[in-house]
Structures are given as C-alpha cells and as structure tokens.
C-alpha positions in Angstrom: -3.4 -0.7 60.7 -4.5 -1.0 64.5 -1.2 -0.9 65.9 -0.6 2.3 63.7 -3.3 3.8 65.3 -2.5 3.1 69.0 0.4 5.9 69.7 -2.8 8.7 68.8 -5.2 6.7 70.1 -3.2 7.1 73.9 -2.3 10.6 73.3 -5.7 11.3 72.3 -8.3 12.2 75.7 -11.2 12.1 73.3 -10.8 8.3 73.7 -13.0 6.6 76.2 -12.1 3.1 76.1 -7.6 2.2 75.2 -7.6 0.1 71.9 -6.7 -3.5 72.3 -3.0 -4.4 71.4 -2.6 -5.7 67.6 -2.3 -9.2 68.7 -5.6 -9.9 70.8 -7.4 -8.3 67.7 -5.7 -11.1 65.3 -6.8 -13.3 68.1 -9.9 -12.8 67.9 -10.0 -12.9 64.0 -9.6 -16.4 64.6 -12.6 -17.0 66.3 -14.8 -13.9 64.9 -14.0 -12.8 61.4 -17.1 -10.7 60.7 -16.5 -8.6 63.8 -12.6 -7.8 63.1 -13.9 -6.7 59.5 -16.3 -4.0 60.6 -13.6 -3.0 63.5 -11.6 -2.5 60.7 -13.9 -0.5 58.8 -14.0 1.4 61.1 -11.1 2.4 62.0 -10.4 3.2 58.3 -13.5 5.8 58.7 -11.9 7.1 61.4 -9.2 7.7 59.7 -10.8 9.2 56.9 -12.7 11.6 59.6 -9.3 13.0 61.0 -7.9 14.4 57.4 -10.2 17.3 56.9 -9.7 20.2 54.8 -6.9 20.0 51.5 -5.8 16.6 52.7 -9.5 15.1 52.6 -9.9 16.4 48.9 -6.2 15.4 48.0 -6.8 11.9 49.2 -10.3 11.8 47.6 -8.8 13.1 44.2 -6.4 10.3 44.4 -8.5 7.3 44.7 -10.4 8.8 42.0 -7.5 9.1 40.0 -6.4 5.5 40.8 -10.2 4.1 40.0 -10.0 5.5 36.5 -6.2 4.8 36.0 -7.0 1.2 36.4 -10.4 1.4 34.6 -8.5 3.0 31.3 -5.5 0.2 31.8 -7.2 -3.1 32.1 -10.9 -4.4 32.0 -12.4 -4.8 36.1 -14.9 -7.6 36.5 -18.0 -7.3 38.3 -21.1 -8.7 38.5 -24.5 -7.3 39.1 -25.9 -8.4 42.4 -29.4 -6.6 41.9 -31.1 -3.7 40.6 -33.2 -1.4 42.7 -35.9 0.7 40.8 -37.1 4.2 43.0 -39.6 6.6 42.1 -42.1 5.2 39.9 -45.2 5.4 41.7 -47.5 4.7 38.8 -45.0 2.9 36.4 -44.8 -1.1 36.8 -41.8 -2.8 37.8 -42.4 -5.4 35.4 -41.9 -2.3 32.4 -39.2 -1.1 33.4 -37.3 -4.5 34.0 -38.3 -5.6 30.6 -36.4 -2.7 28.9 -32.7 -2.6 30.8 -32.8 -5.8 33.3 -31.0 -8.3 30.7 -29.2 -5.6 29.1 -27.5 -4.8 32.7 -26.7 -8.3 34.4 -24.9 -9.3 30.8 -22.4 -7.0 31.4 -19.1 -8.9 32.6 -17.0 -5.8 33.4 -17.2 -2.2 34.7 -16.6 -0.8 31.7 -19.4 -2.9 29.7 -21.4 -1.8 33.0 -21.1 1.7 32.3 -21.6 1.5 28.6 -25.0 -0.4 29.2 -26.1 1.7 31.9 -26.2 4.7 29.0 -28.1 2.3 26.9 -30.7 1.7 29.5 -31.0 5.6 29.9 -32.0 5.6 26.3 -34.4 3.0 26.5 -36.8 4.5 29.4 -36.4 7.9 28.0 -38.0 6.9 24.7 -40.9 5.4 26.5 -41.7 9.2 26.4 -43.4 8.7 30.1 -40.7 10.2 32.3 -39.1 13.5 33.1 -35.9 12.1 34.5 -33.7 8.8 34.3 -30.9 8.6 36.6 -29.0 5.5 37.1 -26.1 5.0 39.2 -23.7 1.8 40.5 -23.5 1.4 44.2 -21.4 -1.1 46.3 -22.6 -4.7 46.7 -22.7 -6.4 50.4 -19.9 -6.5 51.8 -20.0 -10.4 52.1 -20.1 -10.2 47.9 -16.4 -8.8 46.8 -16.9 -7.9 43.2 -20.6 -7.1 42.9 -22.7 -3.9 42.4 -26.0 -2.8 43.0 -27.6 -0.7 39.8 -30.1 2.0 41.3 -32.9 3.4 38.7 -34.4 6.7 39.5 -37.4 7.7 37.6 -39.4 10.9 37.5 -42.7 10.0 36.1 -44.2 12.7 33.9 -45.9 15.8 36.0 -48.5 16.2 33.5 -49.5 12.7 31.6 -51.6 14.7 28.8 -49.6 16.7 26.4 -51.1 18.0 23.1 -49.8 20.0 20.1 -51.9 22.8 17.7 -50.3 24.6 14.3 -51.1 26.4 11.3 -49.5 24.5 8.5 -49.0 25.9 5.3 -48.1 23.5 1.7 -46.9 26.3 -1.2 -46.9 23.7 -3.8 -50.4 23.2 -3.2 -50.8 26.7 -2.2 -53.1 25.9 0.9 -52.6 25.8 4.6 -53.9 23.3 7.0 -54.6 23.7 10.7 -53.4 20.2 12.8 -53.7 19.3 16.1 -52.8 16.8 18.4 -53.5 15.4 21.7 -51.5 12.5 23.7 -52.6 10.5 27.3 -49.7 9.0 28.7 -49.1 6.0 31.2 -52.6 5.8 32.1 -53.1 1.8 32.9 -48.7 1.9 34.3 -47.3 -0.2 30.8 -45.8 2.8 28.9 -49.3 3.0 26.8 -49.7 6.1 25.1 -52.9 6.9 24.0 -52.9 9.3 21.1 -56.0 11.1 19.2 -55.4 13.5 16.1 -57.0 15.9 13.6 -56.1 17.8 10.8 -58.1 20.7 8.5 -56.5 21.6 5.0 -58.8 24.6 3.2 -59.5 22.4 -0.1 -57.0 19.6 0.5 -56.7 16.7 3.6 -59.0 16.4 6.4 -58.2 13.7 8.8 -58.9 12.1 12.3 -57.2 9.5 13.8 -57.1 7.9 17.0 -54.6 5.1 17.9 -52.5 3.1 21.0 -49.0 2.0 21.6 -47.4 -0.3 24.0 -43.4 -0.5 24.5 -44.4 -4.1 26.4 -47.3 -6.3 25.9 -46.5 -9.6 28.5 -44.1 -11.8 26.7 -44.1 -10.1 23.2 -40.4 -8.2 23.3 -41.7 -5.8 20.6 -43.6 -2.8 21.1 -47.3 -2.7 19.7 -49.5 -0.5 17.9 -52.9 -0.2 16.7 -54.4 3.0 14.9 -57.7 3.8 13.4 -58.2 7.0 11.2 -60.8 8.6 8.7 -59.4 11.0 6.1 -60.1 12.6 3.0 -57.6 14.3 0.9 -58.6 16.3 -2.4 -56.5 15.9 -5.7 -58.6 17.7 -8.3 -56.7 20.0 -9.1 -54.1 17.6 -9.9 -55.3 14.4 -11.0 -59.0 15.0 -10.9 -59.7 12.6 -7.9 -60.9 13.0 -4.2 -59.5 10.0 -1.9 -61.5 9.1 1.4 -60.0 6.0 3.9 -61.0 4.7 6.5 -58.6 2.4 8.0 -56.8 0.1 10.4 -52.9 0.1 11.1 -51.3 -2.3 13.2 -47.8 -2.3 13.7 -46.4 -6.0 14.2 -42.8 -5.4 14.5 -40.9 -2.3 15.8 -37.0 -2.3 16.1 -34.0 0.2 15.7 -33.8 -1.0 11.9 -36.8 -3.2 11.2 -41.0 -2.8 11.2 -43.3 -4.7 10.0 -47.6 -3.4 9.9 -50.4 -4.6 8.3 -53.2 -2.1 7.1 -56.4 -2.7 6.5 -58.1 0.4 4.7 -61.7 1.0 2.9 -60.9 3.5 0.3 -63.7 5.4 -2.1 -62.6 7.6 -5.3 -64.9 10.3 -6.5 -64.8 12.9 -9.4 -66.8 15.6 -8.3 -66.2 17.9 -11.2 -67.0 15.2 -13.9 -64.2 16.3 -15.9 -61.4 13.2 -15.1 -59.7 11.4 -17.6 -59.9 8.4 -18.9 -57.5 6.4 -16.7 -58.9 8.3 -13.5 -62.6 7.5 -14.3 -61.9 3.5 -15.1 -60.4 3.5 -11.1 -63.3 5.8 -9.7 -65.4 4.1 -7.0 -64.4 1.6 -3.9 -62.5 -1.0 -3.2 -60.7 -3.0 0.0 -57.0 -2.8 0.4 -55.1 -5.0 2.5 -51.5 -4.4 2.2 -48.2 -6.1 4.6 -45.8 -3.1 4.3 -41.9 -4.2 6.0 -39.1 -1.6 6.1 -35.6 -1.6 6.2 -34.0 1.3 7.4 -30.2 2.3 8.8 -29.2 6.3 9.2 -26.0 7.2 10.6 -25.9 10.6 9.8 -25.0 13.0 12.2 -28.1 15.3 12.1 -31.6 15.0 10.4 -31.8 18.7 9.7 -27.9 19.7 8.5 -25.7 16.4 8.2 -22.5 16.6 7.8 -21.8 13.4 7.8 -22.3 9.5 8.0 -25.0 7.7 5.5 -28.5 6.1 5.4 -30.1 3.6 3.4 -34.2 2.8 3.7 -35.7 -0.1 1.8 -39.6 -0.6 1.9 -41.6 -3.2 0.3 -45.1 -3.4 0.3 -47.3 -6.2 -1.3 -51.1 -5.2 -1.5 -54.3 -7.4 -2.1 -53.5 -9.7 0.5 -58.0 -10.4 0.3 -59.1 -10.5 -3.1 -59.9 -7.1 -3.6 -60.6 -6.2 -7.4 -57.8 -4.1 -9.1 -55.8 -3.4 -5.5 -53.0 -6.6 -5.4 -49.7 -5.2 -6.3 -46.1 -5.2 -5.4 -44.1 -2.3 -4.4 -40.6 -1.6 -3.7 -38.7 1.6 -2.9 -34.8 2.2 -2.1 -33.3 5.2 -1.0 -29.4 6.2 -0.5 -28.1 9.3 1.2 -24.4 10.1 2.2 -23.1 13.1 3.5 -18.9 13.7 3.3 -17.7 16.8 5.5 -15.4 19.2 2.7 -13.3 21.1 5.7 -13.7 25.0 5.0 -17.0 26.9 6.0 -18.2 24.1 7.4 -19.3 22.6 4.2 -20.8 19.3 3.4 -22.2 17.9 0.7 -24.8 15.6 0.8 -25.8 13.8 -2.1 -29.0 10.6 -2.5 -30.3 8.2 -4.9 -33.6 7.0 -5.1 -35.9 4.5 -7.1 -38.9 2.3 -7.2 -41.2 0.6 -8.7 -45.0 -0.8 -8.7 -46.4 -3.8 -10.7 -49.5 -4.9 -10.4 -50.5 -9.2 -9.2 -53.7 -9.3 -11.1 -53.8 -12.4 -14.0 -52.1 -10.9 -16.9 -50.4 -8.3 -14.6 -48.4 -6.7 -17.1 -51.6 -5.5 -19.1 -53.9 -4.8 -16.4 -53.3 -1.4 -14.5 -51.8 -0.4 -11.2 -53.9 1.9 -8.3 -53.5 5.4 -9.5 -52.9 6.2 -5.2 -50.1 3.8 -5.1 -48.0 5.1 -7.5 -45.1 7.3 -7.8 -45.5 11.1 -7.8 -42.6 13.8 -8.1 -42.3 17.8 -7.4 -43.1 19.9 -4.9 -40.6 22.1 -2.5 -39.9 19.8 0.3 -36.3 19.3 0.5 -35.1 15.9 0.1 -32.1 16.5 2.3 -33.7 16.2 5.8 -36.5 13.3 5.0 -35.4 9.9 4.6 -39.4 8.4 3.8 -39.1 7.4 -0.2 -39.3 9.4 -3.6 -41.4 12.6 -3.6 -39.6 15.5 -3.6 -38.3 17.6 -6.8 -37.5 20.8 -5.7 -38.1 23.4 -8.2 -41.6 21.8 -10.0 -44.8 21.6 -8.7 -46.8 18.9 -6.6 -47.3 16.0 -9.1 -45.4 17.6 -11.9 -43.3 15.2 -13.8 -44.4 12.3 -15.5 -47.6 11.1 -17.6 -50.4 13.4 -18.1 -53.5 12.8 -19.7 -56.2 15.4 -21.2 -59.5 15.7 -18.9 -62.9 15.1 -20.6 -64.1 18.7 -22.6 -67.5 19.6 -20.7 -69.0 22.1 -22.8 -69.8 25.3 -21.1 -73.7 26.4 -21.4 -72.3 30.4 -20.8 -70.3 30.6 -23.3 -72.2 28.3 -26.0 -70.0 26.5 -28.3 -66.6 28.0 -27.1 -64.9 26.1 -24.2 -61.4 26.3 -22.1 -58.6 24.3 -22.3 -59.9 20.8 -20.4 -56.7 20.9 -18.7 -54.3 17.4 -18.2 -54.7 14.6 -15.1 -51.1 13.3 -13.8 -51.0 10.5 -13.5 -48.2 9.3 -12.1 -45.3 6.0 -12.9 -44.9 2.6 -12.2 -41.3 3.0 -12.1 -39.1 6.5 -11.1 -35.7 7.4 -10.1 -34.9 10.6 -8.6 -31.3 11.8 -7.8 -30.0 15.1 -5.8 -26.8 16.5 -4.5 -26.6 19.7 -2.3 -23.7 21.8 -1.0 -24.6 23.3 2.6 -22.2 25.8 3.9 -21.9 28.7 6.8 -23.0 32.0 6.0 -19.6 34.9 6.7 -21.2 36.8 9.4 -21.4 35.7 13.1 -24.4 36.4 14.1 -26.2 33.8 11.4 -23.5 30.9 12.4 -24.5 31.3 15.8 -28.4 31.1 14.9 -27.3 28.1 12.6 -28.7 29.7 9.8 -26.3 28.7 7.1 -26.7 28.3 2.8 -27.1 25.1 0.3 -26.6 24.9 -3.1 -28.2 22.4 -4.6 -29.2 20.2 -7.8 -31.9 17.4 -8.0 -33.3 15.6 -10.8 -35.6 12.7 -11.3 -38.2 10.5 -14.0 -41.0 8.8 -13.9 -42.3 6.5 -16.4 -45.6 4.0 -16.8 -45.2 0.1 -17.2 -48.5 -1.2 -16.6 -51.7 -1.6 -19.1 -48.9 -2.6 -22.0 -46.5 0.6 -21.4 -43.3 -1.9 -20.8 -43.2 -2.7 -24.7 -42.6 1.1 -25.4 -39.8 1.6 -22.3 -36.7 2.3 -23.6 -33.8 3.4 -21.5 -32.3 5.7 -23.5 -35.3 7.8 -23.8 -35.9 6.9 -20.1 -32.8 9.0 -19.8 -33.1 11.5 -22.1 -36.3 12.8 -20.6 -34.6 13.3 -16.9 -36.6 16.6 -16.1 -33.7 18.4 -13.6 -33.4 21.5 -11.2 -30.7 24.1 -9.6 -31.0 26.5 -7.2 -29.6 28.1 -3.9 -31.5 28.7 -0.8 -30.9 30.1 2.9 -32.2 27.6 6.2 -33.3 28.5 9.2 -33.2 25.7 10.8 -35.3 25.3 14.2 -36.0 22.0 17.2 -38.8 20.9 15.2 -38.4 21.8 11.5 -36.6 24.3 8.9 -37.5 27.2 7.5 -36.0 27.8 4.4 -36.0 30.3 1.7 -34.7 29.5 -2.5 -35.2 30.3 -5.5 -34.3 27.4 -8.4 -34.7 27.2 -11.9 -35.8 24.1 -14.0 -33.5 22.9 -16.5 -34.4 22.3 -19.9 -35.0 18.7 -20.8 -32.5 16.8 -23.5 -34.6 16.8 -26.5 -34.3 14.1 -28.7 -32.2 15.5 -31.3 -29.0 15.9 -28.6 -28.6 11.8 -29.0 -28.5 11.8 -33.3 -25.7 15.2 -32.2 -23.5 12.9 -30.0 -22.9 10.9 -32.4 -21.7 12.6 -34.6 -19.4 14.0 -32.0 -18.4 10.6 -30.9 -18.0 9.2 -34.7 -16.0 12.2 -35.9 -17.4 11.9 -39.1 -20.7 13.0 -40.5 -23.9 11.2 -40.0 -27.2 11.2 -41.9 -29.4 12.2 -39.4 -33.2 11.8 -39.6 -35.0 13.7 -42.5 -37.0 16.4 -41.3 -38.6 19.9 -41.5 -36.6 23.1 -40.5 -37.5 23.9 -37.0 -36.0 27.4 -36.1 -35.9 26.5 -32.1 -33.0 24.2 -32.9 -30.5 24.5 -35.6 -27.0 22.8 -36.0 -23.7 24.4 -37.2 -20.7 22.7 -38.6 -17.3 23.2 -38.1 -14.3 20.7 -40.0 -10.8 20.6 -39.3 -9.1 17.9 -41.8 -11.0 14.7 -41.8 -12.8 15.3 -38.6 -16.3 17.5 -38.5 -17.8 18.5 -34.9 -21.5 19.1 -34.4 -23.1 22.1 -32.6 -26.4 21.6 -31.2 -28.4 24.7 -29.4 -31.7 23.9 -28.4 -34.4 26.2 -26.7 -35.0 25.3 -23.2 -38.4 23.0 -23.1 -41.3 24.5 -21.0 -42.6 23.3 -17.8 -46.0 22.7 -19.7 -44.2 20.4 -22.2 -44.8 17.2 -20.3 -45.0 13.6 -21.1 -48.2 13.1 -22.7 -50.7 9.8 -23.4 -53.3 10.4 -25.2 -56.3 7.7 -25.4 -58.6 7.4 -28.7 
C-alpha cells in the first residue's frame, strides 16, 4: 500500500516530508508493530480523503453493500467488549444494566447482536421513564480484532408527572363515571413509578387507590408491586347488594406470560333498601379475604383492537381463604380461547373464543355450603369480547348480570298504597360454573374515506350459560338441560376504533332459548318413527304438525321466541 502511494506522494508539493521507501517501513515493523499499524491507518485515511464527490459515495455504498452481503451469507462472530450507557442523569446505572447487560454479552454473532439490541430497546422503553432509546454498535480497540462496543443513549422523561382525567360512560348500567389518574415517575433513579387514582360513578363505583412498582428491586429479577385501594361499588339494582373493600395487592411475580399476587382485602356487604333475597341477605355483612391469584396468559394476535390474526389463550386460578375467614375459602379457575384466521377479501377476519369457569367453595362439606355471591360468574352487558382477553363477562346483546339464576326480593309492603304492592323484583345471582362462546366477522366498509379512518364493520354471534353448583345445586345439573338453556345473541355493528379504545355502534337481537319440548321433537326426527311424547295440556305458543311419507313420519316444532324476562328461576320456601 505505501509503495503505491509513493509516485503521488512525489508529484504531490502539498507533501512536506518524501515517504520512506516500502522496505525501511517493513523494517521497522520488525522492531515497532504498533507504529507501522497506525502509519497504515493512516495512509488508508488519506486515501479515503482524496476520493471526494461520486467516488466517495460509490466506495461508501460498496463496503456497505459488502458488510450486509456477508452478514445475509454466513453468521460473523463478535464479542462484546463493553457497554457504554450516556444520558441518564437521574437514572442508575445499575437499572439499566439489569435489564439488557446479559441479554447483550450472550450474543455470539452480529446477527444475534442486532436481534438483541432490539430486544434491549424494548425492555427500557417499557420502564415507561424515557423519551428516547437509542442503541448503536461501535468498533472495539483496535488491539481487540472481533469486538464491539454497545452505546445506550437515554432521554429521561422531560416531565416525570403525567396524569389522565375522563368522563366514562357504562350503557348497560346506564351511568357515567368520572376517573382520573395521576403518575410520579423515576423519583428515587430505580424505574419506580409512583401511581395514585380515583374514580366517581353517579350511583355505581367509587374508588381510590394509590400503589408503587419497581422494574428492579436489588437481586429480585422480577419487577415488584404493591397497591392499596378503598372502593365501593353499588349493585342494587342488580343483586340487591352494595360492596365496599379496602385492600392490599402485591404482585409477586411479573413476566411476559406469568404473574403471580397475593391480595389481602376487608370486604363489607350492605342491603340498604331491605328488600334482598334470601341468598343475598345470608352473605350480608364482613368478612377477610385472602386470596393467591396466578395467571397464565399467551396472545399472539396481531392487534388488540381488530385482529386479524394469530391466537391467545389466558388461564387464571385463584384459591381464596388462605386465613380462616368464615364463608370466603374457595377455588376458582377460568380459561379463555381466542383465534383470529384472515378470510382474504375486504380485509375480513373472523375471530372466534371460548370461554369457561368454575367456583367451588373449600369449606367442610363444600359441596353443600355456598360460594361468595362477589366471586362468581356474571354474564351480559355490551362490552365486546373481541378486544379484552380478562375472563368471562361479556354477552353482547343482554344486560349487566342478565343470564343465569334469579331469585325473588323480600315484598316490603308499601304504607302509600295500603295493601297493594309492586312487583318485589328478582336478585341475580350469578353461577358456580358458565361457558360463554362468540364468533365475529370484521370487515372493511366500501368507501375510502372510512378504510382510511379504520372504521370498518363486524358481524357477530355470542352465546353463553351459567349454572349454580353449590348449596346442593350439583344433584340437579344435568347437561343436556345445561345445553338446552344456552341464552344466545346476533347482531351487526360499525367500530370506530381509536389509540386508546373503540367506539362502536350495533344493534343485536336476543335469540330465543330452546325450550324443552325441541329435545322430545329431535327425537322423533332422529327415530323416524313416532314417539309418545310427554302428556300434557294444549299450550297455543307451541304446537306440532305431522307430515308421513311411507313408514317414516317427520315432526314440526314452532315455538314462540322466550322473553328476556323469562329467566332461570330459584325460588326458596
């Protein structure tokens, strides 16, 4: 290279000094290596220094294009020398280490290098303390062939308190609530985020909660999180009942797919209107529950608010009365499935889930004593089940609390009106064991201007049951009339879907319930032949027609759809 460089280094009068001859610089190689290398260098630079203009860019584009040509056919090793961390004047070291530091130096290539360095940028970013995360590779010392030197630049948050405030509105409980929320970040230099909330529902939840989380504590490789609250929610109109806790959370574990918390919570049951039912006045008063709750949860879908595709699966179990707290030890377990399979016109998927659960209580005798009305399972309202992935709740198309055992409120005569008195009403109660089911069709709306909003349509149908086991309910359970008394919805709708939430506007209508009748009608269908059914009186809302052909007779059933009213009912002497 130097004696290529001698003929224009003569011609060129710039030069103060003639270059040495190619042999006296090999010479002194021999005696000084370091030196020839940095001559070396050098010269290379000053190589680089005389192509200017398109040759400078064509060169540069070509050891780029080498670089990735050899990245794409074979793996590089490299090793990292040491990581440099700039920018965090209030964030410790020590953090930020903790989170990417073994992830980086157990890479063995460039290309597992690269990959990690993306996972790293995830990592700090959801400590939610920084603006900015920038990492980049730089050369190692030159002494060091094969190592690298990973750079971390951090902008730390401009304004470490951040708080949110909205008007919240619930139609199934046709109420609106007014929330708030208020967040200290990074204030001791651990990623601690100190959070304090509050929420105001007009006849419904008030709440207030104030709580800590740590990404880091010392050793512990698991973020922490402790949270204390006071709430009240109001269920009279529903199941006669007004809840108040005051509690402790503490979360023990906290991964990509597991976490594990322990809560601790004082919880009081009052009946202001005097009017509960039986099973809601034998569980009024206070008790203690402490409950170990672990869950289970994988979601590769695409998108929380529209997938298209992928799946999820959540699995929670919960076992309560961990002290020995009168009527409060149970076991519960919930599942939920969800897929989501792309169709390939319009943009269409559909998305279909699977849920079920079930409670039982630990007490002596548990299969005759009775689980906590709070802790069971509840299903209606109109939140769609598509986008949450947090256990069975949602029936679109009934209302909050609307499927499953009722039971008739205590009469309290009225001194206005003498001896004449309304309708008490019914108390839901809720299951011990429900399923609940969905599929729904999503697809692009024609015109341009919505598919550019992302405001697209769904289709969908849902359906779901609830049934009680405890108090001696199992020896009545029967599957086929578990079955049979699936209460089911369909219905279309329009989304507007937004950063934080949807918006979305359908109409559905309930579908009637198989009445018990349909099950002595299929089978006759199935036997081909005719049955006896079941002696009874003439009841015009169903009535049966009978067509032969030859040996074989075929069974007509029409029934009258079954009103929303017309409910599972128990009934207590």
């Amino acid at each position: 290279m130097a004696s290529a460089a001698d003929p224009a280094a003569d011609q060129n009068p710039r030069d103060a000094e003639p270059r040495k001859p190619t042999n006296e610089v090999e010479a002194e190689a021999e005696v000084a290596e370091e030196e020839y290398e940095e001559d070396d260098y050098e010269e290379e630079d000053e190589e680089d220094e005389q192509l200017d203009g398109p040759a400078a860019s064509a060169a540069e584009q070509e050891k780029i294009r080498a670089v990735f040509q050899r990245l794409s056919s074979e793996q590089v090793g490299i090793r990292v020398h040491d990581v440099v961390i700039k920018g965090n004047s209030k964030t410790r070291d020590e953090l930020i280490e903790a989170e990417v530091l073994d992830l980086l130096r157990a890479a063995p290539t460039v290309q597992d290098l690269l990959r990690a360095a993306s996972v790293a940028t995830a990592r700090l970013r959801q400590l939610d303390v920084f603006d900015a995360v920038k990492i980049t590779l730089d050369a190692g010392p030159p002494e060091l062939p094969g190592t690298t030197n990973v750079v971390i630049e951090v902008v730390e948050a401009a304004n470490p308190v951040t708080g949110t405030a909205g008007v919240y509105s619930k139609p199934e409980a046709r109420s609106w609530s007014l929330e708030g929320s208020l967040k200290f970040k990074n204030l001791f230099g651990y990623g601690d985020i100190w959070d304090a909330s509050g929420a105001y529902g007009w006849d419904q939840t008030t709440e207030v909660g104030v709580g800590v989380s740590l990404p880091r504590f010392k050793s512990i490789p698991t973020p922490l999180m402790a949270w204390a609250s006071l709430s009240s929610q109001d269920w009279l109109k529903f199941s006669s009942y007004k809840e108040r806790l005051l509690g402790l959370s503490f979360g023990l574990l906290s991964t990509v797919n597991h976490d594990l918390s322990y809560n601790l919570t004082w919880r009081m049951l009052t009946d202001p209107s005097r009017a509960a039912s039986t099973s809601i006045r034998r569980q009024l008063g206070h008790n203690l529950l402490s409950a170990l709750k672990y869950t289970y949860k994988i979601d590769e879908r695409d998108s929380y608010l529209r997938p298209t595709k992928g799946y999820a699966f959540q699995s929670s179990s919960q076992v309560g009365g961990l002290w020995d707290s009168k009527g409060l030890k149970f076991f519960r377990q919930e599942f939920d499935v969800r897929g989501a399979v792309p169709l390939g016109f319009f943009n269409s998927a559909l998305n279909v889930g699977l849920g079920a659960g079930v409670i039982l209580p630990l007490a002596k005798g548990f299969m005759n004593s009775s689980s906590p009305v709070p802790d069971r399972f509840y299903l209606g309202g109109h939140s769609s089940p598509v986008c949450s992935l947090s256990g069975l709740s949602s029936l679109l198309g009934f209302r909050t609390r609307g499927i499953g055992p009722t039971e008739s409120r205590r009469l309290i005569p009225s001194e206005s009106d003498g001896d004449s008195s309304a309708a008490p009403g019914r108390d839901y109660l809720g299951g011990d064991l429900a399923v609940s089911a969905f599929a729904d069709l999503s697809f692009d709306l024609p015109l341009k201007l919505f598919r550019d909003a992302g405001i697209h349509g769904h289709a969908f149908l849902t359906a779901g049951n609830l049934v009680k086991l405890s108090e001696g309910e199992y020896k009545k359970f029967s599957f086929p009339e578990f079955r049979s008394t699936f209460r089911s919805t369909a219905g279309v709708g329009i989304i507007l879907p937004t950063k934080l939430f949807r918006v979305e506007a359908a109409s559905s209508v309930a579908l009637p319930a198989l009445p018990p009748v349909a099950a002595w009608c299929r089978s006759v269908i199935h036997s081909g032949r005719k049955a006896e059914g079941p002696k009874r009186k003439p009841n015009h809302n169903k009535r049966s027609r009978k067509a032969g052909n030859g040996d074989r007779s075929r069974t007509i059933c029409l029934a009258v759809p079954q009103r929303d009213d017309e409910e599972n009912h128990i009934d207590h002497a």
